[in-house]
C-alpha positions as a LaTeX table, in Angstrom:
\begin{tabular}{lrrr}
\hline
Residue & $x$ (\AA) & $y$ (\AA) & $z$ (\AA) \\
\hline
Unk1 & 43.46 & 59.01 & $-12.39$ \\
Unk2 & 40.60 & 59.25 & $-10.21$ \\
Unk3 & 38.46 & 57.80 & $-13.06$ \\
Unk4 & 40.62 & 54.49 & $-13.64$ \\
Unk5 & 40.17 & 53.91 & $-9.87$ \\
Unk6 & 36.47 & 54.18 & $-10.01$ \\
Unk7 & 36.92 & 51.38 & $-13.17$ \\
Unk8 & 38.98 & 49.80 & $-11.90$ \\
Unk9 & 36.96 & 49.56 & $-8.15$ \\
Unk10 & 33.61 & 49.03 & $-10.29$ \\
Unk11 & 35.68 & 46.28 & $-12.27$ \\
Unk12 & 36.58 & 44.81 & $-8.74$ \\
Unk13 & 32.90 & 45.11 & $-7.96$ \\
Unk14 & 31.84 & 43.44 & $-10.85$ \\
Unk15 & 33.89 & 40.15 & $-10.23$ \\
Unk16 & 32.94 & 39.79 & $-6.90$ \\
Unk17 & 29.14 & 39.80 & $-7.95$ \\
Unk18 & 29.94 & 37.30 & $-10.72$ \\
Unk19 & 31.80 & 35.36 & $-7.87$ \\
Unk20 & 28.86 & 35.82 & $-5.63$ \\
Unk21 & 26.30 & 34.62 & $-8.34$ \\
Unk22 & 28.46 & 31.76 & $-9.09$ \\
Unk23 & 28.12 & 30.69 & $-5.38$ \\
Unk24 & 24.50 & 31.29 & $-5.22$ \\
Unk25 & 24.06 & 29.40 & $-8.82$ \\
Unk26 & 26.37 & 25.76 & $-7.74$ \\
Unk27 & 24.04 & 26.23 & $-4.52$ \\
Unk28 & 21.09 & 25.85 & $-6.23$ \\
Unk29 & 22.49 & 23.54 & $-9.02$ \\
Unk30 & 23.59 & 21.04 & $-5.48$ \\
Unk31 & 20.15 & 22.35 & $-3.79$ \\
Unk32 & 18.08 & 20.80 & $-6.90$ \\
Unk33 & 20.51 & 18.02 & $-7.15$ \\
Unk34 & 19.38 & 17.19 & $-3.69$ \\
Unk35 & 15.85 & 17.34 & $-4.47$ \\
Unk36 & 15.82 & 14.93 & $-7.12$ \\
Unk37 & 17.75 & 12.53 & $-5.16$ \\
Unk38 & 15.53 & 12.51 & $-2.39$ \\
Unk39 & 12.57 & 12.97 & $-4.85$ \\
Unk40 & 13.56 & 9.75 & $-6.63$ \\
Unk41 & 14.12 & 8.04 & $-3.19$ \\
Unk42 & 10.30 & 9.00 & $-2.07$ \\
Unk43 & 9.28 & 7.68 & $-5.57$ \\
Unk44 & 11.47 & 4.25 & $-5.01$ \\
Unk45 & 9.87 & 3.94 & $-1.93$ \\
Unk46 & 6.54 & 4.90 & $-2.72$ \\
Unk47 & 6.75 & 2.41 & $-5.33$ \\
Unk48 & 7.83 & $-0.52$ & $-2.94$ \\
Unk49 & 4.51 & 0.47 & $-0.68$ \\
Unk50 & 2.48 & 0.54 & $-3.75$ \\
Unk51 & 4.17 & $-2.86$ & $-4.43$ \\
Unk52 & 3.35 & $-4.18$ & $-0.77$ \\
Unk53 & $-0.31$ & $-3.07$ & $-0.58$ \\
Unk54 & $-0.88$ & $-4.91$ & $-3.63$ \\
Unk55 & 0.59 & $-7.90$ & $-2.11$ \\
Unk56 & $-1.72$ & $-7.12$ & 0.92 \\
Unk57 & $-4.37$ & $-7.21$ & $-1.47$ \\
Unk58 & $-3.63$ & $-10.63$ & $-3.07$ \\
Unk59 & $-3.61$ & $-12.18$ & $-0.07$ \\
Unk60 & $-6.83$ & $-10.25$ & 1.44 \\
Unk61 & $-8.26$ & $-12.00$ & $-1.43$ \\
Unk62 & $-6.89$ & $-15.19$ & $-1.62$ \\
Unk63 & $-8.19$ & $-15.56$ & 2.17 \\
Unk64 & $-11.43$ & $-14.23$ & 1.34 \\
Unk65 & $-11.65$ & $-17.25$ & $-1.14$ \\
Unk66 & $-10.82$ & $-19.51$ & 1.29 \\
Unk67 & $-13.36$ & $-17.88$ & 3.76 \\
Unk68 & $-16.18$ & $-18.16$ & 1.19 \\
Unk69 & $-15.10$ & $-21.64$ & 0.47 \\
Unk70 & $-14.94$ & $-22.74$ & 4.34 \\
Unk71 & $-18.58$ & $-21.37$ & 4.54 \\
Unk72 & $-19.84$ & $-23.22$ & 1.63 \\
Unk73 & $-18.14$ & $-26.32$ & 3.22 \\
Unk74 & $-20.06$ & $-25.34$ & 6.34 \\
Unk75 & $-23.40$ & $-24.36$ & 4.54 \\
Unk76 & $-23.07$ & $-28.24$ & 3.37 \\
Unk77 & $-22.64$ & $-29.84$ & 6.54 \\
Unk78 & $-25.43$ & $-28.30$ & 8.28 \\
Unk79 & $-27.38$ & $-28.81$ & 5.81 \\
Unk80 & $-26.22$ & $-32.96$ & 6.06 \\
Unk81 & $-26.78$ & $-32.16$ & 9.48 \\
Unk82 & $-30.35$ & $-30.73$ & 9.00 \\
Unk83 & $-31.61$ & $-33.95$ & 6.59 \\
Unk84 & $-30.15$ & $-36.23$ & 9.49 \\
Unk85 & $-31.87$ & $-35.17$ & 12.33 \\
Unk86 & $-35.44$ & $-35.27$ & 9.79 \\
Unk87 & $-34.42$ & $-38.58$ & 9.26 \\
Unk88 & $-33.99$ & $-39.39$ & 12.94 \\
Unk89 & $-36.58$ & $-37.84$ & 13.64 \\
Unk90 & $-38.75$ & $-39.44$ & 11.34 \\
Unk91 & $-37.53$ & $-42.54$ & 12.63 \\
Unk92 & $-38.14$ & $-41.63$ & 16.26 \\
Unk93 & $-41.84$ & $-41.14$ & 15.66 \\
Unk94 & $-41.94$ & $-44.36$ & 13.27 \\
Unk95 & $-41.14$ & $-45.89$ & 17.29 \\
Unk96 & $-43.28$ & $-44.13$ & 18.85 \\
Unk97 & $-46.14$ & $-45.13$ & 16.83 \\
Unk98 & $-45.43$ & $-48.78$ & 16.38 \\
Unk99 & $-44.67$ & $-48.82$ & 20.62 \\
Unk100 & $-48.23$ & $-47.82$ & 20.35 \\
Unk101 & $-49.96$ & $-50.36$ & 18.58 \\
Unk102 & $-48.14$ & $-52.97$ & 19.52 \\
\hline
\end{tabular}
């Protein structure tokens, strides 16, 4: 008799591990569950960053083509600039010369 009670207590024993391991197995099933929502969240946003620095990008370069192109524009009027002064100058000193001979 004292033989079925040790069965029957290691029996007893025996469920309550497999009880135990089932909690400790749907906590890590819900533990990883968890991680792969919140990894696919950090991926989702990650991607939307990824998505936002590349619109950065676009327009970094989009107003670096504009900046080029307003210095060309400038490069252009100086140098309009530049050819008008020779001329005035030019003409200046045609003045000067003709004030002295006549």
């Amino acid at each position: 008799e004292q033989q079925k009670e040790e069965q029957e207590q290691q029996k007893e024993e025996q469920e309550q591990q497999k009880e135990e391991q089932q909690v400790v197995d749907l906590n890590v099933e819900t533990n990883n569950s968890n991680n792969k929502s919140e990894l696919s969240s950090l991926f989702g946003l990650l991607i939307r960053k990824i998505g936002s620095v590349s619109d950065d990008i676009s327009l970094l370069s989009t107003n670096v083509g504009s900046l080029s192109s307003s210095v060309s524009s400038l490069e252009q009027r100086i140098s309009i600039l530049e050819s008008q002064i020779t001329v005035l100058f030019s003409f200046i000193l045609c003045l000067f010369f003709l004030h002295l001979f006549f």
